[in-house]
ZADO-1210 file (C-alpha; in nm, 4 decimals, padded with zeros to 6 digits):
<atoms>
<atom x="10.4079" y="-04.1798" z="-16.1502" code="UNK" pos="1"/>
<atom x="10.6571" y="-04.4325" z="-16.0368" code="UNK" pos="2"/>
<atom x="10.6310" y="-04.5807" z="-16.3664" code="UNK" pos="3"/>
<atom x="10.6437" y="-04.2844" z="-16.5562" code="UNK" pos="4"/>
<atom x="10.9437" y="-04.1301" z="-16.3874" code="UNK" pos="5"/>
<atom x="11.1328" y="-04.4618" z="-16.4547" code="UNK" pos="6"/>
<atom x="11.0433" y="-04.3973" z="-16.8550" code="UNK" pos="7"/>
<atom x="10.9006" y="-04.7481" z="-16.8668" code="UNK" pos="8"/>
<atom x="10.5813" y="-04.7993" z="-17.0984" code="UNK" pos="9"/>
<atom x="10.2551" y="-04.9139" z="-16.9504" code="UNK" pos="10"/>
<atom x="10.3425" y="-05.1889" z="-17.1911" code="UNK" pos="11"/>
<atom x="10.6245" y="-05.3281" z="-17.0731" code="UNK" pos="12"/>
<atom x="10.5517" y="-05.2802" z="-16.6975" code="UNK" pos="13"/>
<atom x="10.2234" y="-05.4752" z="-16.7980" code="UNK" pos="14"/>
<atom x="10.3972" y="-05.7661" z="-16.9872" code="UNK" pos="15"/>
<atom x="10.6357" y="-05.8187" z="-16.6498" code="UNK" pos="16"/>
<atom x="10.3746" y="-05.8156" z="-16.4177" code="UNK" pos="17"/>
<atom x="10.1626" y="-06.0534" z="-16.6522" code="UNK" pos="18"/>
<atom x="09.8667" y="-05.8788" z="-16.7443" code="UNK" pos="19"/>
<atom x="09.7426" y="-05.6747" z="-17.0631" code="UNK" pos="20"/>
<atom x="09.8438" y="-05.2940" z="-17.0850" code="UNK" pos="21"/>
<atom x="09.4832" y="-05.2219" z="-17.0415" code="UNK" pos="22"/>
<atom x="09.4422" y="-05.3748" z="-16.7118" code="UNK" pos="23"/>
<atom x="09.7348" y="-05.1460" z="-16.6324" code="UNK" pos="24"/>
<atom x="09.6244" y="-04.8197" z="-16.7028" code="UNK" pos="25"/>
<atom x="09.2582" y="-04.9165" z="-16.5414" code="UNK" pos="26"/>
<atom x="09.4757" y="-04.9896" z="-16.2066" code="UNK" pos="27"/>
<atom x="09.6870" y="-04.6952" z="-16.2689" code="UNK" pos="28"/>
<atom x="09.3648" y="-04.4487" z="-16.2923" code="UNK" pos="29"/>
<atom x="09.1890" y="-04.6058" z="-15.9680" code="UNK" pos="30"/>
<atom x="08.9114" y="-04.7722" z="-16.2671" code="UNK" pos="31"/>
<atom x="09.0024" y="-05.1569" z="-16.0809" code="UNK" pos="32"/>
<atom x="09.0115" y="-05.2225" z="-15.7597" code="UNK" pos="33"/>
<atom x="09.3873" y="-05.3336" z="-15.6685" code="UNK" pos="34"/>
<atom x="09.4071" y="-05.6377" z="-15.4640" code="UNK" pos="35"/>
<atom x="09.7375" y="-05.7253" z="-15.1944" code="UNK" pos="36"/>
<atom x="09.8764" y="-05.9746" z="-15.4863" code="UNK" pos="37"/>
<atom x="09.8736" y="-05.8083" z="-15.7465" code="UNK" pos="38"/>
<atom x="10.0133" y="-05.4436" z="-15.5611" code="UNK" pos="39"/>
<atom x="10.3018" y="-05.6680" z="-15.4493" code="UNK" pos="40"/>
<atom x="10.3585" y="-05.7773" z="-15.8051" code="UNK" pos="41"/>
<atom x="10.3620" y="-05.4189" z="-15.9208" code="UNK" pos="42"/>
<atom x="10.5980" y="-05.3240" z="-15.6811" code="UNK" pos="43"/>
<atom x="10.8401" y="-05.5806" z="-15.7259" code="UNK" pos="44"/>
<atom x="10.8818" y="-05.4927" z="-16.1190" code="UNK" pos="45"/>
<atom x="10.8640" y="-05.0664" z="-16.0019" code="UNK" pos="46"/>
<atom x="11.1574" y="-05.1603" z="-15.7557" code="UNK" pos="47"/>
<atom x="10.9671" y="-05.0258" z="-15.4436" code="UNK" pos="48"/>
<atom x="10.8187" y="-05.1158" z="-15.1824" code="UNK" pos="49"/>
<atom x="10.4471" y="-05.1601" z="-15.1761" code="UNK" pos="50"/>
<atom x="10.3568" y="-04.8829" z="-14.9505" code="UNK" pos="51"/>
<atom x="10.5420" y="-04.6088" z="-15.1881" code="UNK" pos="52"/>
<atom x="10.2668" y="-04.7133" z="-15.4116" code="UNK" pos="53"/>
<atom x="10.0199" y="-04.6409" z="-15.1636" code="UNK" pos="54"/>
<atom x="10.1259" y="-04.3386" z="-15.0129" code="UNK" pos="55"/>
<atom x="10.0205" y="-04.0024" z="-15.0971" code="UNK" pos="56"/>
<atom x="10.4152" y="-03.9089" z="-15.0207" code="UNK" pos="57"/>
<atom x="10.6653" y="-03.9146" z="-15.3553" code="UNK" pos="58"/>
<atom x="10.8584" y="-04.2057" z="-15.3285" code="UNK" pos="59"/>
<atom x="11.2263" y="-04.1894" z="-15.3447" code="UNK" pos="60"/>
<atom x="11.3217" y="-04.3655" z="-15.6927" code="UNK" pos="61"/>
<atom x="11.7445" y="-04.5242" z="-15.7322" code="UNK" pos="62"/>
<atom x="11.7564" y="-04.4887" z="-16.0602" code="UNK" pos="63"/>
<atom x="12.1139" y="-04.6295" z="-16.0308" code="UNK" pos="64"/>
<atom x="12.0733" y="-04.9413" z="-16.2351" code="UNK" pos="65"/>
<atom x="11.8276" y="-04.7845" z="-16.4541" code="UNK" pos="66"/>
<atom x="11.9428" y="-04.7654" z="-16.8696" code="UNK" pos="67"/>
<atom x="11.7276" y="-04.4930" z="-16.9207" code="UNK" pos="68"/>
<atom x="11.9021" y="-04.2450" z="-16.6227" code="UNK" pos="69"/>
<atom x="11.9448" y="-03.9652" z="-16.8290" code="UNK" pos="70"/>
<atom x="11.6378" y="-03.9853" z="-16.9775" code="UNK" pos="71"/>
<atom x="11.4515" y="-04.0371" z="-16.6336" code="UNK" pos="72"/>
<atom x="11.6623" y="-03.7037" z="-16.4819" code="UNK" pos="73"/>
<atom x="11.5420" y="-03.5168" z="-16.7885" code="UNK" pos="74"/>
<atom x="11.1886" y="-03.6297" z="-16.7034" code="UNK" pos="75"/>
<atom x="11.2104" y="-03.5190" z="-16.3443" code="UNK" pos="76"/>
<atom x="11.3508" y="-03.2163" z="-16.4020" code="UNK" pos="77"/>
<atom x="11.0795" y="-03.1139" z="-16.6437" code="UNK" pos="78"/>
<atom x="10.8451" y="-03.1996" z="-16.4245" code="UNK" pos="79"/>
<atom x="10.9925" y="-02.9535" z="-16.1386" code="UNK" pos="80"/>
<atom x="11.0859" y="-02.6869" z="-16.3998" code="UNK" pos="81"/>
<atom x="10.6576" y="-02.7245" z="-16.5131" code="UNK" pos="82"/>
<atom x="10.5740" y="-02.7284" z="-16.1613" code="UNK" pos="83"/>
<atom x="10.8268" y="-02.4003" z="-16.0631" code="UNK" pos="84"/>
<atom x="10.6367" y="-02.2462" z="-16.3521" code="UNK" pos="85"/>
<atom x="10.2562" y="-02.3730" z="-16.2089" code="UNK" pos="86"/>
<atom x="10.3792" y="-02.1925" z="-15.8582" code="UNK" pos="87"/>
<atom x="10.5120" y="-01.8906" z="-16.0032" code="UNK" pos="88"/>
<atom x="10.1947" y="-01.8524" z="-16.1982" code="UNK" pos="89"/>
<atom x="09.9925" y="-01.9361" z="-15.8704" code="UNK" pos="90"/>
<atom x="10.1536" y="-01.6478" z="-15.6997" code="UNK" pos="91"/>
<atom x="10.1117" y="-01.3950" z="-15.9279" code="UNK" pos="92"/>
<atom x="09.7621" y="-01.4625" z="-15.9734" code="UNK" pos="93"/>
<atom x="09.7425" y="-01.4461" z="-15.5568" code="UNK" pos="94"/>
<atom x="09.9327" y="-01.1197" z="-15.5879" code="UNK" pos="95"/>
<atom x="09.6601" y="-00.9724" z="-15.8957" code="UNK" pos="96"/>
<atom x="09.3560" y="-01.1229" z="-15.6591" code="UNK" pos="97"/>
<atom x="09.4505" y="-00.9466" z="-15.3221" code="UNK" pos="98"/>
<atom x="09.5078" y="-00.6183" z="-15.4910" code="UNK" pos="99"/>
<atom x="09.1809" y="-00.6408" z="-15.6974" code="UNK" pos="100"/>
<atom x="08.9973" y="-00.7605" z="-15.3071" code="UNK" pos="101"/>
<atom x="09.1406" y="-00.4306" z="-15.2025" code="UNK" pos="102"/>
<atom x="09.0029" y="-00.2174" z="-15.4289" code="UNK" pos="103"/>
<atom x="08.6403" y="-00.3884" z="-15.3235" code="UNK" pos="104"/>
<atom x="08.7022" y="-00.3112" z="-15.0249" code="UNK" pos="105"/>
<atom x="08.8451" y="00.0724" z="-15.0489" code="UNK" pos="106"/>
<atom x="08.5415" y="00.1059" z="-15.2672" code="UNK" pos="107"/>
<atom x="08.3309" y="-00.0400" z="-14.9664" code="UNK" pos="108"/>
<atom x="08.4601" y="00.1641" z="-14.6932" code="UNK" pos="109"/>
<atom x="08.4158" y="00.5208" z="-14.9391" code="UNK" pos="110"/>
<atom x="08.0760" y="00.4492" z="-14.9378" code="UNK" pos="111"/>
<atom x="08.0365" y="00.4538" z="-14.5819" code="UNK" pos="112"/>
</atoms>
């Protein structure tokens, strides 16, 4: 995600650290194993520290000296506006399943 919000290609991010764009996306989707070395090596190119890679928290990215700001704001705020959309969707759909529960369950107490 780091990499992503940064708009960097598995590519290039692979070329700095030294290894093929493959090996990349297989660390990036948990398919190798990610040894000490090599996380420090990946967090030295992402500009973070190693345990924003390893935390389930967001890490906090300075995009200050970044060339690609405006691109990388664009990308973030897509990604809230999608997930504002994902919640708002979420809650209707709570909203639709309670009333349809409590129609079951008028329908259960009539029958008593």
């Amino acid at each position: 995600m780091i990499r992503e919000l940064r708009g960097w290609s598995q590519e290039n991010v692979a070329a700095r650290i030294g290894i093929g764009q493959n090996a990349l996306s297989k660390i990036e989707t948990n398919q190798t194993k990610l040894d000490s070395k090599m996380l420090v090596k990946i967090a030295e190119v992402l500009e973070v520290s190693p345990m924003d890679i390893l935390s389930s928290q967001p890490a906090i990215i300075n995009f200050q000296s970044n060339k690609g700001t405006q691109q990388s704001f664009g990308y973030i705020e897509n990604y809230v506006s999608s997930q504002k959309e994902l919640y708002e969707k979420m809650l209707t759909n709570k909203d639709d399943e309670i009333a349809r529960l409590n129609k079951i369950v008028e329908k259960l107490l009539a029958k008593k």
